[in-house]
C-alpha positions in Angstrom: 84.0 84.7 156.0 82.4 86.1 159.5 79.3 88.0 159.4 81.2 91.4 159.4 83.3 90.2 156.3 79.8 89.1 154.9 78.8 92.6 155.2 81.2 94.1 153.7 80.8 92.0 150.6 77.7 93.1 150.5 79.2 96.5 149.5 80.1 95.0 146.3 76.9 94.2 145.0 75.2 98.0 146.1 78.1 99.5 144.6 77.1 97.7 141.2 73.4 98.6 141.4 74.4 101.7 142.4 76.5 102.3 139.4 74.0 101.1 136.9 71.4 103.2 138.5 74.0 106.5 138.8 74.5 106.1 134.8 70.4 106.7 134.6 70.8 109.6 136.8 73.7 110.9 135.5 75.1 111.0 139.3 78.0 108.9 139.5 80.1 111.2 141.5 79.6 108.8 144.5 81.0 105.8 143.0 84.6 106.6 142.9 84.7 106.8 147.0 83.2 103.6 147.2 84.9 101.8 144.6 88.5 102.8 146.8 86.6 102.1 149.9 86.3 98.1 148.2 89.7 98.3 146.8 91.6 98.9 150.1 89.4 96.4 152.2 91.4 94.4 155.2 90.4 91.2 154.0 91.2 89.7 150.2 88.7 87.6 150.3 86.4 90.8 149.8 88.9 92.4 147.2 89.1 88.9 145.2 84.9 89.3 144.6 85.3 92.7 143.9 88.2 91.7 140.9 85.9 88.9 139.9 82.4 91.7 139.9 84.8 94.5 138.2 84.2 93.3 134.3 79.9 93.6 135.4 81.1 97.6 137.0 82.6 97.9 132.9 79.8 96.5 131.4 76.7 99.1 132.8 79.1 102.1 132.6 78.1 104.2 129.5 80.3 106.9 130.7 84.1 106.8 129.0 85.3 108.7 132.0 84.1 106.3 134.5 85.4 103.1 133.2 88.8 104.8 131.9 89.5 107.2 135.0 88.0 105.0 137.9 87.3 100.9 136.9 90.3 100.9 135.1 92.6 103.0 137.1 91.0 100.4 140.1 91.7 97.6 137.7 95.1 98.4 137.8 95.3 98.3 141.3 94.3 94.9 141.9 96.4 93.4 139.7 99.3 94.4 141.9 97.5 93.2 145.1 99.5 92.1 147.6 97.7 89.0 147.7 98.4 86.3 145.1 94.5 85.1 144.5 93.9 88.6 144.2 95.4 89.1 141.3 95.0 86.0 139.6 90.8 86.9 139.9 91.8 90.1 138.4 94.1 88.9 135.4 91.7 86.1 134.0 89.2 89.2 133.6 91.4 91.1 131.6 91.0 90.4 127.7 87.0 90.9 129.2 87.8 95.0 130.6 89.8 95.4 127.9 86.7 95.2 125.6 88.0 91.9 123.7 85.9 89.2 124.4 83.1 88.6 122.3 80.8 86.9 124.7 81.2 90.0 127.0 80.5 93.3 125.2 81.5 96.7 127.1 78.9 99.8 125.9 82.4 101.6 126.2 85.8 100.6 124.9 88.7 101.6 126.9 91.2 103.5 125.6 94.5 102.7 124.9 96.4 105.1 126.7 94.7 104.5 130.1 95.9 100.8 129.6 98.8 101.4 129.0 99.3 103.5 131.9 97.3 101.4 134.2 98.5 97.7 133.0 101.3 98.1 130.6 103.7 100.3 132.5 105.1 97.3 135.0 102.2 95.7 136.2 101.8 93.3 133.7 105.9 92.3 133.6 105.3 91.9 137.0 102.5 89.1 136.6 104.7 86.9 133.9 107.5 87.2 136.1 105.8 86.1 139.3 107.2 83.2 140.9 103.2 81.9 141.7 103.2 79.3 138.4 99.3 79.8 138.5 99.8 83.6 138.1 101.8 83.6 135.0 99.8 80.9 133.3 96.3 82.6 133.5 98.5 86.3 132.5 100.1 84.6 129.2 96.7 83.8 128.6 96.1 87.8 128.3 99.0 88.6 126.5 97.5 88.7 122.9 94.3 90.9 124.3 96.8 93.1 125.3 98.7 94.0 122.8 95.8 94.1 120.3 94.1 97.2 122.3 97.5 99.0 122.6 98.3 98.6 118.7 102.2 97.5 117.2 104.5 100.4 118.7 103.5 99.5 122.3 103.7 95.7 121.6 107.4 96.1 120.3 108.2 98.5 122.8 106.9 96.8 125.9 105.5 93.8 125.5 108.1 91.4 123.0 110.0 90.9 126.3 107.7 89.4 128.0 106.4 87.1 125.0 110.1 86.5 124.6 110.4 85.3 128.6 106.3 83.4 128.4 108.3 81.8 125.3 110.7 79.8 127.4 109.2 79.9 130.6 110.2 76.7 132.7 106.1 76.1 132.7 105.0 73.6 129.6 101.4 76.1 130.3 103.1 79.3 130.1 104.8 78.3 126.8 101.4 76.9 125.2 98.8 79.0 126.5 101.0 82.2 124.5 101.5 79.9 121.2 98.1 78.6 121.3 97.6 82.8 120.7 100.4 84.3 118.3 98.4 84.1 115.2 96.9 87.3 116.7 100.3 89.1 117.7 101.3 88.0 113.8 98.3 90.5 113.3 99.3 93.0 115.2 103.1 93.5 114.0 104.4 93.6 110.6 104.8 89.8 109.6 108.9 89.9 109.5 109.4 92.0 112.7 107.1 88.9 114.2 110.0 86.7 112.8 112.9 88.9 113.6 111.3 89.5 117.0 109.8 85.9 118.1 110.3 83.5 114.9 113.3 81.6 116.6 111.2 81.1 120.1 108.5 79.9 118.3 110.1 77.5 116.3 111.8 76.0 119.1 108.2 75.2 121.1 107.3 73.5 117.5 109.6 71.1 118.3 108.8 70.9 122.3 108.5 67.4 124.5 105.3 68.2 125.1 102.5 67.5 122.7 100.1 70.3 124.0 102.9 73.0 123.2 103.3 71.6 119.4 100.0 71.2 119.1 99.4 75.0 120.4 102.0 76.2 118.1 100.1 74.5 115.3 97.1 75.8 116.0 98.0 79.7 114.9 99.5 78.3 111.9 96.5 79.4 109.3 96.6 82.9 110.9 100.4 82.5 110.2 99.9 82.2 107.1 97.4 84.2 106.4 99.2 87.3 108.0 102.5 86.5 106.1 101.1 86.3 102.4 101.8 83.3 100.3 104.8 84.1 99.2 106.3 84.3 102.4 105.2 81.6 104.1 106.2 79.4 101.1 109.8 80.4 102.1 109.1 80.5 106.2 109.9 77.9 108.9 106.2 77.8 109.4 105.2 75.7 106.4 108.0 73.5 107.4 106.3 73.1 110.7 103.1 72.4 108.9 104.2 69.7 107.4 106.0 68.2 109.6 102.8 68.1 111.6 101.5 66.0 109.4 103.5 63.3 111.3 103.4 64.5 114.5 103.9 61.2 117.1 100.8 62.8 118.7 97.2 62.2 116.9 96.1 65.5 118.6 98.9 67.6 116.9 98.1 65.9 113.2 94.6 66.5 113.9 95.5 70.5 114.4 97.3 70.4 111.4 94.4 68.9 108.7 92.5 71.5 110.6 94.7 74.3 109.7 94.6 73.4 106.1 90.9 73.8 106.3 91.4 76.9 108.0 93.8 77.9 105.0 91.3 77.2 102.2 88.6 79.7 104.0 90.9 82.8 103.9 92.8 84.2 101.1 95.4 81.5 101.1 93.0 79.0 99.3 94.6 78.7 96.0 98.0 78.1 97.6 96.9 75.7 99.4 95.5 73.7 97.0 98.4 74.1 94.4 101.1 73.5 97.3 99.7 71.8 100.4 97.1 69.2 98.9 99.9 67.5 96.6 102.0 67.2 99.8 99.4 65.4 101.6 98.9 62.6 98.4 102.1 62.2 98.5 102.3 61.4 102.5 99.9 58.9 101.5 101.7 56.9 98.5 105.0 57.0 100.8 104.0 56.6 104.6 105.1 53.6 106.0 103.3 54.1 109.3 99.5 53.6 108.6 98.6 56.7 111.2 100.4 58.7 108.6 98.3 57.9 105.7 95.1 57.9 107.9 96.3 61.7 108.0 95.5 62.9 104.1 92.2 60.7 104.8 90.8 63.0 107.4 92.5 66.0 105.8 89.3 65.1 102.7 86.9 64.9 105.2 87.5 68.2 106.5 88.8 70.1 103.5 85.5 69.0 101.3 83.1 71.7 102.8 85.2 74.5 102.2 85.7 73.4 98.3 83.1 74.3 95.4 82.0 71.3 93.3 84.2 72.6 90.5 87.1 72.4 92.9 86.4 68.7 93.9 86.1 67.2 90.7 89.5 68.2 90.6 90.8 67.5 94.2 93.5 64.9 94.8 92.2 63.8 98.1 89.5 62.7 96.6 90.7 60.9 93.6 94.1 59.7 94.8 93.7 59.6 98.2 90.3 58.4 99.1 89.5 56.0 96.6 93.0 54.3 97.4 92.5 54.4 100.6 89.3 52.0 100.2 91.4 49.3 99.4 94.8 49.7 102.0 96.5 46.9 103.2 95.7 47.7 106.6 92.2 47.3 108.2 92.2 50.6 110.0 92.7 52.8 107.3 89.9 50.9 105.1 87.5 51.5 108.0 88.6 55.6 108.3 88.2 56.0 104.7 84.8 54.4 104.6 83.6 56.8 107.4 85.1 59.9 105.1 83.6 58.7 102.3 80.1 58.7 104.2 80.7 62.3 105.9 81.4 63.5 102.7 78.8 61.9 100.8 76.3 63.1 103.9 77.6 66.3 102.9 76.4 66.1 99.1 79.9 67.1 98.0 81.3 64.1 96.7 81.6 65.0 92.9 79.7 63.1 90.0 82.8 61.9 88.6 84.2 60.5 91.5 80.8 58.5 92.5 81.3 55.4 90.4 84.7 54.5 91.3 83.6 54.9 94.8 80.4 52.9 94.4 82.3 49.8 93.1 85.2 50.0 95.8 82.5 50.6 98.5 80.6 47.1 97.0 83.9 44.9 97.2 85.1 46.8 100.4 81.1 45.3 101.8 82.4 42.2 101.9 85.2 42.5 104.4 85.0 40.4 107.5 85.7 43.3 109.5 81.7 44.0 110.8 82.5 48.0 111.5 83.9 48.6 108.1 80.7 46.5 106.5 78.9 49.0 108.6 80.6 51.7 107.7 80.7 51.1 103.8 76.8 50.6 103.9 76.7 54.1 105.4 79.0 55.5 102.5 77.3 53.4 100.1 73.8 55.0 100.9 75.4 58.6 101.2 76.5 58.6 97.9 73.5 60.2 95.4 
């Protein structure tokens, strides 16, 4: 920047105190002029600080006219700058002015039908169209915070497209930054329009090349599920998906999974998942050939024991079939995982009384391995265990 473009940035920053001081006043009539006279500056530079200041502009307005009338209607603007970094500035802010990030509180939300004028009318196919990669990455990130401030009707009506196109964009970051996110558009629409509409698409990025996409798809299962009901996600693709996750070739993507089943047992889907998922998991164990696959129903009883009452773990196969088996496996590796469990669990006070002794005595002969980190490891589960 020169010292003129320097000084015209400065602009940005008396336009913000202005503002905040304005809303004490109850003066803000000069703000709008000001805000244009930013907006239609010669150099982006200055207009790429002003999209990046914009969300601080929402934040000290109290007035609903201001942000919906003026910072949004400028909002609007900049995301069809002329200038690509531009409007990438102005997109990553977006779930932020729309009044949806929880680290960022607005004193005023805006209202839907100002965004829709201002974002959802064009501007927003335009970004997940771009040919800038960059640009439609950081806009499928938005997607989601979109559609939940404009409601179901203007989701179906104009934003399914685009989640269709982000779906099987030729970017791998496209694809997994919206299913990283569609547990929340589950939420928005009715559980089998989100099926009729997008179920296919999604499916097909379960089963993607790339381990970041499964993984992402993965991640929204538990919302999934918990949008769908029981009963219909008994019958879905989606448990199918959970499952086979289990197995994933990617220790990342089984990791999301056992994760998800915690996630399950903490909404309303907890007795389900008990009755249906838990047994699925023992049984990985009895039958997996491939040792990474049993270490799998191991973790899942490390993470799935806080979220169980003591009542629930006296009677939880994890513990009683999978854990205590797992203390003596033929393979080194999975005797040393289960011996960590056992003492996270134990750390945790939740591993049930009538559990304790049969662990105790596996825990004594498991000591005596010649391995030194499972000997350190079974002392640590030994002394967790009151």
């Amino acid at each position: 920047m020169g010292i003129l473009e320097d000084t015209r940035g400065l602009m940005v920053d008396i336009t913000e105190e202005m503002l905040e001081a304005s809303q004490r006043r109850g003066a803000d009539k000069h703000i709008p002029p000001l805000l244009q006279r930013i907006l239609e500056d010669q150099s982006w530079r200055i207009r790429k600080k002003f999209a990046a200041r914009l969300k601080y502009f929402a934040q000290k307005t109290t007035s609903a006219e201001m942000l919906n009338d003026q910072i949004l209607a400028v909002y609007g603007k900049l995301l069809k700058d002329a200038e690509a970094e531009v409007k990438k500035e102005a997109v990553s802010h977006m779930a932020t002015l729309l009044g949806m990030n929880d680290d960022f509180k607005l004193q005023q939300p805006p209202k839907a039908s100002h965004v829709i004028k201002q974002i959802c009318d064009g501007t927003f196919q335009n970004l997940c169209s771009d040919s800038n990669v960059s640009l439609r990455t950081l806009a499928s990130q938005q997607i989601t915070a979109l559609a939940r401030t404009v409601g179901a009707e203007e989701t179906k009506g104009k934003l399914i497209a685009i989640m269709k196109d982000n779906l099987k964009d030729e970017s791998s970051d496209v694809r997994k930054n919206l299913c990283s996110s569609i547990g929340a558009v589950v939420q928005v629409l009715d559980p089998q329009e989100f099926v009729d509409e997008l179920g296919a698409a999604v499916q097909e990025n379960a089963n993607d090349s790339k381990w970041r996409v499964r993984q992402s798809v993965i991640s929204s299962l538990a919302r999934i599920a918990e949008s769908m009901g029981t009963d219909m996600f008994e019958s879905s693709p989606y448990k199918e998906i959970l499952v086979n996750a289990f197995t994933d070739p990617s220790s990342k993507c089984r990791q999301e999974a056992v994760k998800q089943v915690r996630d399950m047992l903490n909404g309303t889907n907890k007795s389900y998942t008990m009755e249906k998922i838990f047994p699925l998991l023992v049984n990985q164990y009895t039958e997996a050939r491939n040792y990474l696959h049993r270490i799998t129903p191991i973790s899942a009883a490390g993470m799935c024991a806080e979220a169980l009452t003591d009542a629930e773990l006296r009677n939880c196969p994890l513990i009683s079939d999978v854990l205590q088996n797992a203390l003596t496996d033929n393979v080194v590796n999975v005797r040393f995982y289960a011996a960590k469990v056992v003492a996270q669990i134990g750390n945790l006070n939740k591993i049930p009384a009538s559990a304790k002794a049969t662990l105790r005595s596996k825990l004594s002969e498991c000591i005596k391995d010649e391995d030194a980190d499972i000997k350190y490891f079974c002392q640590e589960a030994l002394e967790s265990i009151r």
